[in-house]
N, C-alpha and C positions, 0 to 999 in steps of 0.2 A: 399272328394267329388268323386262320381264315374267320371268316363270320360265321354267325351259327344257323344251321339248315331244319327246318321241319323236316313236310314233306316227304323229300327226297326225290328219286327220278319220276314220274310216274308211267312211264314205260317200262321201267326196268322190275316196277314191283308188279306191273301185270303179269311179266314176264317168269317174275317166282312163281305164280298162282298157275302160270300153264306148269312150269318146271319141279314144282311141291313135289309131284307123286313119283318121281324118279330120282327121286335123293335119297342117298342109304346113308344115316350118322349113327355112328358106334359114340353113345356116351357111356363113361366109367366112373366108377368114385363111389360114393356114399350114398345110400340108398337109407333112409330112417324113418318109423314113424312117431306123426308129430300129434301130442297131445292139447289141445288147445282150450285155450281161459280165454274168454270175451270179458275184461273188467273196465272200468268209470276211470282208473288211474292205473300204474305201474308204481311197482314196489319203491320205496323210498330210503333204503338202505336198514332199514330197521326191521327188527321184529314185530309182527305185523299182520294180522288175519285181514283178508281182501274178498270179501262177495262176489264170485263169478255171475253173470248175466247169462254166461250161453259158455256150453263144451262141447267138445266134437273130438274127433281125432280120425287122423289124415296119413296119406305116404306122405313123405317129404326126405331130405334130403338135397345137395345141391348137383352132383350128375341127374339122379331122381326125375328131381322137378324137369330138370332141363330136356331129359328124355320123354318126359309128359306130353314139353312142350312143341318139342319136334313131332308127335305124333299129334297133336293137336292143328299142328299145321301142314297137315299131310302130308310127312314125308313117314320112309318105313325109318326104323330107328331099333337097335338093341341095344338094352343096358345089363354092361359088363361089372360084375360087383359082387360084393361078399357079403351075409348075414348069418345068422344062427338057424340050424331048422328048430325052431321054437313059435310063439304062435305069431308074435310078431313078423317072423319070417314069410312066412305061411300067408300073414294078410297083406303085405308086401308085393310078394309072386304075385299074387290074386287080380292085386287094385293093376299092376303093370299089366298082366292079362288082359283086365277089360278096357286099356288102352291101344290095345294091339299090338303092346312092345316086346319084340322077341326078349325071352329071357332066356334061353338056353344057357346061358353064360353068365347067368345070376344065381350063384352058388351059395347054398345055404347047409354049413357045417355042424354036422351032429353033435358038433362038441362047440360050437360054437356058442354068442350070444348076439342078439341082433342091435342096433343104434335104435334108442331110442329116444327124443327130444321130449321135453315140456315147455309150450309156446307161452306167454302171456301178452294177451294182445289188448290197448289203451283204445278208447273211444275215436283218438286221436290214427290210430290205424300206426304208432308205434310200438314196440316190441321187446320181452328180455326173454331171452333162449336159456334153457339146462339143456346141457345135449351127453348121455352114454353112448359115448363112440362103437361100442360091438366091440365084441371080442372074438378074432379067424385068424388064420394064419395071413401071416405077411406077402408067399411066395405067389409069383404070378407065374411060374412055370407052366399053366394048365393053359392059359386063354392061348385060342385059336388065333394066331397070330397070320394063318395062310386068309384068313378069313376076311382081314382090313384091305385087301387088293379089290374089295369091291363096294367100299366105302368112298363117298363123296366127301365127307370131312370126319374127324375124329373129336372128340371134346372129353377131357378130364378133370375133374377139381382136385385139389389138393391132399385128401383124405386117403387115399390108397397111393404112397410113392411110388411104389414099386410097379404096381399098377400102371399108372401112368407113364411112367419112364419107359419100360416094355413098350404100351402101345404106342408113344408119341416119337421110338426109335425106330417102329416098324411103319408107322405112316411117313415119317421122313424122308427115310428110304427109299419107299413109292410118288414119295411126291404130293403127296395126300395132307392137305391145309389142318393143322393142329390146334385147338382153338382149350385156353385154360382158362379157369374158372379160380381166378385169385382170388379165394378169400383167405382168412388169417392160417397162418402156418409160419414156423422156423423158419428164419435166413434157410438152411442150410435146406430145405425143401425147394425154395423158389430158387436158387444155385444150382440146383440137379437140371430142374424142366425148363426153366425159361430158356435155357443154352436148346433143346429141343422143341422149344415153339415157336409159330409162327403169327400166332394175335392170341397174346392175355391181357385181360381185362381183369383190373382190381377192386374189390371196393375201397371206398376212400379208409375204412381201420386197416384194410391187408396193406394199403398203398404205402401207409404212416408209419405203421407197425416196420416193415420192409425195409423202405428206401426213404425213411425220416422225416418224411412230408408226404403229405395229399396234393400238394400244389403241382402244378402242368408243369413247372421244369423239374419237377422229378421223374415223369414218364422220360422227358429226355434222356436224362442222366442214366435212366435204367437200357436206352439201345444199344447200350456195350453186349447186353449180354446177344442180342444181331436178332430179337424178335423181329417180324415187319413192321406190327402193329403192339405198341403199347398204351393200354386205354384206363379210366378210371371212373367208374358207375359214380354220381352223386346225389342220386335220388330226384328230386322235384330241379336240379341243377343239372340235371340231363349228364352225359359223358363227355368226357374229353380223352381226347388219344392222340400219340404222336406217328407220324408214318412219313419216310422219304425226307428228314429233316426239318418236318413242320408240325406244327400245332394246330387241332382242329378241332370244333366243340358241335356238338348235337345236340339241343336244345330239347327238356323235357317235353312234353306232351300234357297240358292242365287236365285234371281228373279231378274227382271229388272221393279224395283216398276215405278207403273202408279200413284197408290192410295190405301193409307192404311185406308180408311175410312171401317168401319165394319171387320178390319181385328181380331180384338180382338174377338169379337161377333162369326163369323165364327168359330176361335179355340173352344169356347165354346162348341157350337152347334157341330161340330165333334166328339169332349171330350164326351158331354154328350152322345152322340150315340154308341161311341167306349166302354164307361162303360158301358152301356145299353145293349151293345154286350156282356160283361164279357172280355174284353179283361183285360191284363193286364195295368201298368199305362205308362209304358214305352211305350209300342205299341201305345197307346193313345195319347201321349205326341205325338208322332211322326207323326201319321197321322191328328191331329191337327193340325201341324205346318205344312203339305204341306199343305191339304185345306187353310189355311190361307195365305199360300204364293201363292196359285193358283189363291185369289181372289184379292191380290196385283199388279196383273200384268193386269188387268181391275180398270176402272173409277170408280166410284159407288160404294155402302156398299153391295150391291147383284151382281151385273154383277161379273162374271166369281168366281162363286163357284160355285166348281166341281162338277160332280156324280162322286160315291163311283171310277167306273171302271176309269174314269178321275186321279183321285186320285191315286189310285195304277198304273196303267204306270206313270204318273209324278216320283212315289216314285221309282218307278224301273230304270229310269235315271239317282238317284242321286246315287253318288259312297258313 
């Protein structure tokens, strides 16, 4: 295994800062809004009244956030997805709006209903999720598929197959770098996409769930299916990924965590912008994990993720 890298180039992440404003990423997937509990502890498996401190409620989602995060870091960015026209829906559209995220292609069904989550977030800045997935039709026959020929990279999670299989066939085709957002889902989901991607990233329950371990020779064992890169978030344990027959790890970024809600998401949405850039994977690996550590030190799956220039001073701090 190489050794583990902060940092990263620091040429190369100048070089995103001039190149941000010229990247187009199409992310798809799950679009939901998140209801949030500021509480002293998390549930203890019993029946049990619990004092909220602080509530809010948020977009969220894991394409979502990551489409947040892309436009947060100057790049243009449209998120493809499905909800309910209901009110949810409605403030959805809105919060993407005043992100500057095209939505043209964020479809919200009259008959539909939309994802909505309930967060509860611990002192400690960890987390237990309810999440109503929406209810819309399945078929992706509608998205504008001439429309990825001018996409710098593509990124999907898990939540819409079909969805993602569509676009991650028609960026392939182009050539166009495919970036998936492994969180938990059925064998028979990650069998469809991973044979169509190019760098997914797991977290360590999708990793375990999956391919029976969180351990680094399980990203091995998983390059039959011919990804480039197969990686695995471990929170405050930074990523690990395999690429070209090696083992590589990327070293978290120390923060003084508030809330790791959408920190996964965030790495993503950086990832997919930093390949979208051409950067290399290493460089990517690493500016993904400070964006994700910048948004750890804020409440909420959005509040405090970075722009790009935020970003690199953060990365110039660390030794």
């Amino acid at each position: 295994m190489s050794s583990p890298a902060n940092i990263g180039n620091p040429s190369a992440l100048a070089e995103l800062v001039s190149k941000a404003d010229r990247v187009q990423v199409i992310c798809l997937g799950l679009s939901a809004l998140d209801q949030i509990w500021r509480v002293d502890r998390l549930f203890a498996g019993r029946s049990e009244k619990i004092k909220a401190a602080g509530y809010g409620t948020l977009g969220g989602g894991m394409a979502a956030n990551a489409a947040v995060t892309v436009a947060r870091l100057g790049a243009a960015v449209a998120f493809w997805g499905r909800a309910g026209n209901d009110a949810a829906g409605q403030e959805m559209r809105s919060a993407f709006g005043a992100e500057g995220i095209d939505v043209e292609n964020f479809r919200l069904f009259p008959d539909g209903r939309s994802s909505v989550s309930g967060i509860i977030v611990d002192n400690s800045g960890e987390r237990q999720i309810v999440n109503f997935r929406g209810l819309y039709p399945d078929a992706a026959d509608w998205l504008p598929l001439e429309t990825v020929a001018r996409a710098s990279s593509v990124l999907a999670d898990p939540r819409w197959v079909e969805g993602a299989a569509t676009l991650f066939r028609e960026a392939r085709a182009r050539g166009i770098p495919t970036v998936l957002d492994g969180d938990m889902a059925d064998a028979e989901v990650f069998e469809r996409l991973l044979p169509l991607t190019d760098h997914a990233i797991f977290s360590e329950p999708a990793l375990t769930a999956f391919g029976g371990s969180a351990k680094d020779e399980t990203l091995a064992a998983l390059a039959r299916f011919g990804c480039r890169i197969i990686a695995v978030t471990r929170g405050g344990e930074g990523v690990s990924w395999f690429e070209n027959g090696r083992l590589h790890r990327q070293a978290a970024f120390a923060v003084d965590v508030v809330d790791t809600t959408g920190a996964g998401d965030v790495f993503h949405g950086a990832y997919a912008l930093a390949v979208g850039a051409g950067l290399d994977v290493r460089d990517a690996m690493a500016i993904s994990a400070a964006a994700a550590a910048m948004k750890c030190r804020h409440a909420g799956g959005r509040n405090g993720i970075p722009t790009i220039n935020e970003c690199l001073a953060f990365m110039r701090t660390k030794p």
